[in-house]
N, CA, C and O atoms as a GROMACS GRO file, in nm:
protein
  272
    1UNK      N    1   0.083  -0.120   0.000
    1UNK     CA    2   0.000   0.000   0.000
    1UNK      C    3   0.086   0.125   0.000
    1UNK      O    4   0.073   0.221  -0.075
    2UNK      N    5   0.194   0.104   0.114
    2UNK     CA    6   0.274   0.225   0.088
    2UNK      C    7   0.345   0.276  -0.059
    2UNK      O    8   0.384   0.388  -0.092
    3UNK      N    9   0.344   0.162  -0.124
    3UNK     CA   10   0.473   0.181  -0.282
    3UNK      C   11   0.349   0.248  -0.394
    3UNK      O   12   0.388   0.296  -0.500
    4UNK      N   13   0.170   0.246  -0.354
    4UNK     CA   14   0.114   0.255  -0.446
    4UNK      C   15   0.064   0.392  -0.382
    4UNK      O   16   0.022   0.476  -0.462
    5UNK      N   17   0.064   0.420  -0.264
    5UNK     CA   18   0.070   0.596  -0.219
    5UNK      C   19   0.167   0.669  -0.221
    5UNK      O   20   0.152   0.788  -0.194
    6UNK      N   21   0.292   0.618  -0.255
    6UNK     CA   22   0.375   0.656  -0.342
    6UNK      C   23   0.400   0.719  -0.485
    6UNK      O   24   0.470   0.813  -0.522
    7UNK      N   25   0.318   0.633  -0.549
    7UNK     CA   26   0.361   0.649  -0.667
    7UNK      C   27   0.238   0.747  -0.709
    7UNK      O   28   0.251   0.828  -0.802
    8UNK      N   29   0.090   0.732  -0.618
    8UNK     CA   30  -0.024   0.828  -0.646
    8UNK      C   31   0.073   0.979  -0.629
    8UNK      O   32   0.080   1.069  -0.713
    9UNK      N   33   0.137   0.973  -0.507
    9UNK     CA   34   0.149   1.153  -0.466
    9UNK      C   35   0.279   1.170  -0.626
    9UNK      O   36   0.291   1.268  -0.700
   10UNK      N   37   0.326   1.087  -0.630
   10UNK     CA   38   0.434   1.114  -0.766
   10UNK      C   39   0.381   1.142  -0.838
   10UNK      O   40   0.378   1.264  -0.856
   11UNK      N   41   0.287   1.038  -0.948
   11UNK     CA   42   0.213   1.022  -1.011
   11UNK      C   43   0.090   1.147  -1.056
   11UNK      O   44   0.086   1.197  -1.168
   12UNK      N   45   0.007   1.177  -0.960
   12UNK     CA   46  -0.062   1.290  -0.957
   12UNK      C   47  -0.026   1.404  -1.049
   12UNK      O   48  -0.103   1.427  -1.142
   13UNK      N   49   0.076   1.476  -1.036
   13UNK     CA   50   0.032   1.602  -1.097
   13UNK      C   51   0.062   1.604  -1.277
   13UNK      O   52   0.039   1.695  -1.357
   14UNK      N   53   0.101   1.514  -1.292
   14UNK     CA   54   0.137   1.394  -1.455
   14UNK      C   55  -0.060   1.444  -1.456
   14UNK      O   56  -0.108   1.551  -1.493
   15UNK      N   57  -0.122   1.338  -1.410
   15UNK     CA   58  -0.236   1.327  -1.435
   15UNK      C   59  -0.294   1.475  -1.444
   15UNK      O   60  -0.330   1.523  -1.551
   16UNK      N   61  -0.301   1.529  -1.350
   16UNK     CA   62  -0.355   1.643  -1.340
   16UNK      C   63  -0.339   1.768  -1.525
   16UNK      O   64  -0.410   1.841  -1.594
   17UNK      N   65  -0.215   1.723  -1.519
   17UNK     CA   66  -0.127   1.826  -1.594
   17UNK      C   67  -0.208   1.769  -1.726
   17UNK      O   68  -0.262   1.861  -1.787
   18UNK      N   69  -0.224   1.674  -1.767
   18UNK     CA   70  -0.263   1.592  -1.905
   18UNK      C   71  -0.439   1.641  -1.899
   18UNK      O   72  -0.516   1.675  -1.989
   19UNK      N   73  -0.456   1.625  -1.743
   19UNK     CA   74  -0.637   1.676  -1.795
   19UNK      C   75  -0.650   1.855  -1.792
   19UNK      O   76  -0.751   1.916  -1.825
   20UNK      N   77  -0.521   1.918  -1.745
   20UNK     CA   78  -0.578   2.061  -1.762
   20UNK      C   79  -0.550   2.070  -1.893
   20UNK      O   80  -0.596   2.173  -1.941
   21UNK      N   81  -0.481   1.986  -1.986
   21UNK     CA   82  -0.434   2.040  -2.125
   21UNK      C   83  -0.584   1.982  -2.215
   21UNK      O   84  -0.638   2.055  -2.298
   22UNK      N   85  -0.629   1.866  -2.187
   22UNK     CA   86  -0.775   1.844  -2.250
   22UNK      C   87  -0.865   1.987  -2.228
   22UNK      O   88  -0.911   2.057  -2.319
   23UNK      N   89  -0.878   2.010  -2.084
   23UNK     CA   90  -0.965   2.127  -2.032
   23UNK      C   91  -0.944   2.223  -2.169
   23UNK      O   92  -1.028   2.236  -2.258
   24UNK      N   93  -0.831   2.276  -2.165
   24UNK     CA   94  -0.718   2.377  -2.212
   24UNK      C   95  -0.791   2.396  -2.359
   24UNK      O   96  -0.828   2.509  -2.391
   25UNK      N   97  -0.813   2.283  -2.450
   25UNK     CA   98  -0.789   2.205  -2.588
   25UNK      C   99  -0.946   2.271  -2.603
   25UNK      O  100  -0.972   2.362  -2.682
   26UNK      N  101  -1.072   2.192  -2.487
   26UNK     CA  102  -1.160   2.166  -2.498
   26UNK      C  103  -1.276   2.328  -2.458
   26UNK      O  104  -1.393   2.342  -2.494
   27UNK      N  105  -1.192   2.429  -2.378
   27UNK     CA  106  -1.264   2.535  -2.345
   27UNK      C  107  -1.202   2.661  -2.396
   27UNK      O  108  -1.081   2.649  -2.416
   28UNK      N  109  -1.247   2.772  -2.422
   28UNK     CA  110  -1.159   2.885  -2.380
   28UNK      C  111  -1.097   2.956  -2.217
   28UNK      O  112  -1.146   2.931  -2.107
   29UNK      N  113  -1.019   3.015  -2.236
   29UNK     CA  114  -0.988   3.121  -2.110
   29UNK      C  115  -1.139   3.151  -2.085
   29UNK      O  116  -1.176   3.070  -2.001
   30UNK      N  117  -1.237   3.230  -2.120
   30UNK     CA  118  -1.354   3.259  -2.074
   30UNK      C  119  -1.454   3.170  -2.053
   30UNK      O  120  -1.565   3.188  -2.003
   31UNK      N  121  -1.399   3.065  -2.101
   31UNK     CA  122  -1.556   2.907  -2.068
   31UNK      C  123  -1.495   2.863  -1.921
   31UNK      O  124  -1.560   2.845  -1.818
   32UNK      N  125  -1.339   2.850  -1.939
   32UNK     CA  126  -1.294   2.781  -1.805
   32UNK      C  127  -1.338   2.902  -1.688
   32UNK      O  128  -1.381   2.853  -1.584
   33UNK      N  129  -1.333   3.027  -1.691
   33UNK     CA  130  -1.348   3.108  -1.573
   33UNK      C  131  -1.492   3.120  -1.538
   33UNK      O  132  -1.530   3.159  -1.427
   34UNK      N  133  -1.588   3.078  -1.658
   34UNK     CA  134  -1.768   3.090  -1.633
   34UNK      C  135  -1.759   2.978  -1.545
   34UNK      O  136  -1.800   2.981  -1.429
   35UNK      N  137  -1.689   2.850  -1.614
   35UNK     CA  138  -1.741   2.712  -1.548
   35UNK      C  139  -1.678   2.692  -1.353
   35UNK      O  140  -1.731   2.621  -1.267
   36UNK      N  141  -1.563   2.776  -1.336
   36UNK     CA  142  -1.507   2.797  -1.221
   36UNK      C  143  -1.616   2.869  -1.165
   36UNK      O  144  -1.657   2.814  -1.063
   37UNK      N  145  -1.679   2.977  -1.196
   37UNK     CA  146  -1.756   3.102  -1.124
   37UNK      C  147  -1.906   2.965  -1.083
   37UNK      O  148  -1.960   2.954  -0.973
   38UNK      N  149  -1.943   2.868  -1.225
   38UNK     CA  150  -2.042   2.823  -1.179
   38UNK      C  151  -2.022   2.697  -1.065
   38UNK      O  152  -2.107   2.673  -0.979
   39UNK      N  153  -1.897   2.624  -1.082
   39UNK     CA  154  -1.892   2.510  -0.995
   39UNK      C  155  -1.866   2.581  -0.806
   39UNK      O  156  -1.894   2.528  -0.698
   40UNK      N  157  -1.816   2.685  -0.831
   40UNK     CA  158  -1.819   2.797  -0.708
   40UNK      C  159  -1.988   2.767  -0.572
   40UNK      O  160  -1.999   2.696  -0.472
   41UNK      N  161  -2.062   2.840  -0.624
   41UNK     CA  162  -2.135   2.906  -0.559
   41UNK      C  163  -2.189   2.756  -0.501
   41UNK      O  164  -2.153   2.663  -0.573
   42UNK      N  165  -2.264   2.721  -0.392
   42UNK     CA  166  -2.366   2.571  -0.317
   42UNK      C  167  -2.417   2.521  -0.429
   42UNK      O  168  -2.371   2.428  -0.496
   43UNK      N  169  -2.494   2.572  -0.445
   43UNK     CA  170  -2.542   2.493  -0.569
   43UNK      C  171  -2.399   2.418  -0.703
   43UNK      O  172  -2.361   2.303  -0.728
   44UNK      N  173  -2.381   2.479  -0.727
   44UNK     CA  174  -2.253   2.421  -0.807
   44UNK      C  175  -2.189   2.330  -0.730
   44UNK      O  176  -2.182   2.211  -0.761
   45UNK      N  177  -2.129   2.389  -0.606
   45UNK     CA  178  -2.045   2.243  -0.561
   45UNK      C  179  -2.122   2.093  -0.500
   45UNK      O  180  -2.059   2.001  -0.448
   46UNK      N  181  -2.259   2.094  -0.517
   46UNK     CA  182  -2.342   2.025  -0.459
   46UNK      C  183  -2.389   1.931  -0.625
   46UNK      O  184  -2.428   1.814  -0.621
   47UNK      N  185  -2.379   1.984  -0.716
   47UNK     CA  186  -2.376   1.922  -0.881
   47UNK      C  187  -2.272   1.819  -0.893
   47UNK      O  188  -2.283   1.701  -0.926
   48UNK      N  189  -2.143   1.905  -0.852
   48UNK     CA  190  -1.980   1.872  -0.881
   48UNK      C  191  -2.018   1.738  -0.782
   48UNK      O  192  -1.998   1.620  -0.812
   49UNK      N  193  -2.051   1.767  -0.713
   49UNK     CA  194  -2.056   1.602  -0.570
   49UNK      C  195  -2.171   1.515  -0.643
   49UNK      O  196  -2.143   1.402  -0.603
   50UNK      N  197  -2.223   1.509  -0.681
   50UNK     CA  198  -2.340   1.460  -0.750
   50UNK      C  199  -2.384   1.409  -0.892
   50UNK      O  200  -2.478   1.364  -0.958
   51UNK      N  201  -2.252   1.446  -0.893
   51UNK     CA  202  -2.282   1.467  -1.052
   51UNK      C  203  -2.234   1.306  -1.123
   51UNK      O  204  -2.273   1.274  -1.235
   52UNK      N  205  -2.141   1.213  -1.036
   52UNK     CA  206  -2.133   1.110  -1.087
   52UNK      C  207  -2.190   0.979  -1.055
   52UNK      O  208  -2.179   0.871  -1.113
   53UNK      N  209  -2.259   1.015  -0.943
   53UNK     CA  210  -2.390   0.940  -0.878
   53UNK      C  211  -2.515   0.962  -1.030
   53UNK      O  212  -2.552   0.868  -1.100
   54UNK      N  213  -2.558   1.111  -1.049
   54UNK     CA  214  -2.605   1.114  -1.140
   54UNK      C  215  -2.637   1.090  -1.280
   54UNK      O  216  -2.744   1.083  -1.340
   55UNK      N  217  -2.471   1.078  -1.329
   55UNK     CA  218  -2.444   1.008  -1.455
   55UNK      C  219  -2.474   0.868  -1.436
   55UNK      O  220  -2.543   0.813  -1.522
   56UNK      N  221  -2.425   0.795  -1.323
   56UNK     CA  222  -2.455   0.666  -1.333
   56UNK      C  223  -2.644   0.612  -1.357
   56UNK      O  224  -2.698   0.526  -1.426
   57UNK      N  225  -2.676   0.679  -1.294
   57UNK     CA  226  -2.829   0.683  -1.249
   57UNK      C  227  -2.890   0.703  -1.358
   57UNK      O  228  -2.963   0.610  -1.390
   58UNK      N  229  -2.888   0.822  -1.453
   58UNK     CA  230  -2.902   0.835  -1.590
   58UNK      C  231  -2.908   0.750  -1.680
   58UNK      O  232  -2.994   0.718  -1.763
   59UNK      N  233  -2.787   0.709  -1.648
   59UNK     CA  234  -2.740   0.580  -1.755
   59UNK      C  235  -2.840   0.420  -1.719
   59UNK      O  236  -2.887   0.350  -1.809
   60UNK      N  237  -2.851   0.397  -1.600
   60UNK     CA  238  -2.939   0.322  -1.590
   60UNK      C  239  -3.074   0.334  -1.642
   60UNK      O  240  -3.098   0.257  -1.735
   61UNK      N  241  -3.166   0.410  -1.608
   61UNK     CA  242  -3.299   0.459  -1.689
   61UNK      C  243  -3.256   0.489  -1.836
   61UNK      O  244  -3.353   0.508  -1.909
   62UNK      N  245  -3.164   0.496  -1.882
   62UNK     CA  246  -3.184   0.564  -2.057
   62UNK      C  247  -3.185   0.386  -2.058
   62UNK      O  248  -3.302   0.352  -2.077
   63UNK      N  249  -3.096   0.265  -2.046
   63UNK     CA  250  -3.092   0.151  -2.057
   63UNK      C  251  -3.221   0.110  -2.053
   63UNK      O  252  -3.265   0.071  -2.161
   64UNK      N  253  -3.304   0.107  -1.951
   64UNK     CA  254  -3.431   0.054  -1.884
   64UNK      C  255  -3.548   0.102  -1.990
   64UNK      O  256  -3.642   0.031  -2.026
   65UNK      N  257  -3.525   0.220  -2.028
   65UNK     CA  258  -3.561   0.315  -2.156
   65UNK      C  259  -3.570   0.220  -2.254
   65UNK      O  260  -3.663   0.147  -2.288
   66UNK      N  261  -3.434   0.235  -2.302
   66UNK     CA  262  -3.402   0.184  -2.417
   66UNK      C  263  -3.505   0.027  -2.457
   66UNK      O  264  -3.592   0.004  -2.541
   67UNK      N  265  -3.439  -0.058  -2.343
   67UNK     CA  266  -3.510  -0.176  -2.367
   67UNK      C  267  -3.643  -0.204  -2.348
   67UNK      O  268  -3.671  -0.321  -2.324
   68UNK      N  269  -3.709  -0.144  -2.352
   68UNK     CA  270  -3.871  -0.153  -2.350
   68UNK      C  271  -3.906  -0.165  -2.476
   68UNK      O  272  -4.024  -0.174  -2.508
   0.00000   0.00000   0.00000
C-alpha cells in the first residue's frame, strides 16, 4: 500500500497536468473562468458532488428506456 501511495502523490500532478491540457484544448480562457464562477457558488459544488452518482443513475434509466 505504501509503494502505491507513493507512486499516487508522484504520479498525480502527470495526471492532473494531461487533464488541464484536454480542459485547455476543450474550453476557452472565458468558458474555463464561467465554469469555475459556476462550480463555485452551493449549488454548483453540490452538482460537482453529484454529478457522478447522477451520470450513473441516468445511464441506468436511458438503458431501462431503451429496452422496452
Amino acid at each position: 500500500w505504501t509503494r502505491f501511495e507513493a507512486r499516487l502523490v508522484h504520479d498525480t500532478p502527470e495526471l492532473l497536468d494531461s487533464i488541464a491540457v484536454l480542459y485547455a484544448r476543450s474550453f476557452s480562457l472565458e468558458e474555463l473562468k464561467a465554469l469555475a464562477a459556476f462550480y463555485s457558488p452551493p449549488v454548483g459544488e453540490r452538482l460537482r458532488d453529484l454529478q457522478p452518482s447522477l451520470v450513473t443513475q441516468s445511464s441506468a434509466i436511458g438503458q431501462r428506456w431503451g429496452s422496452r
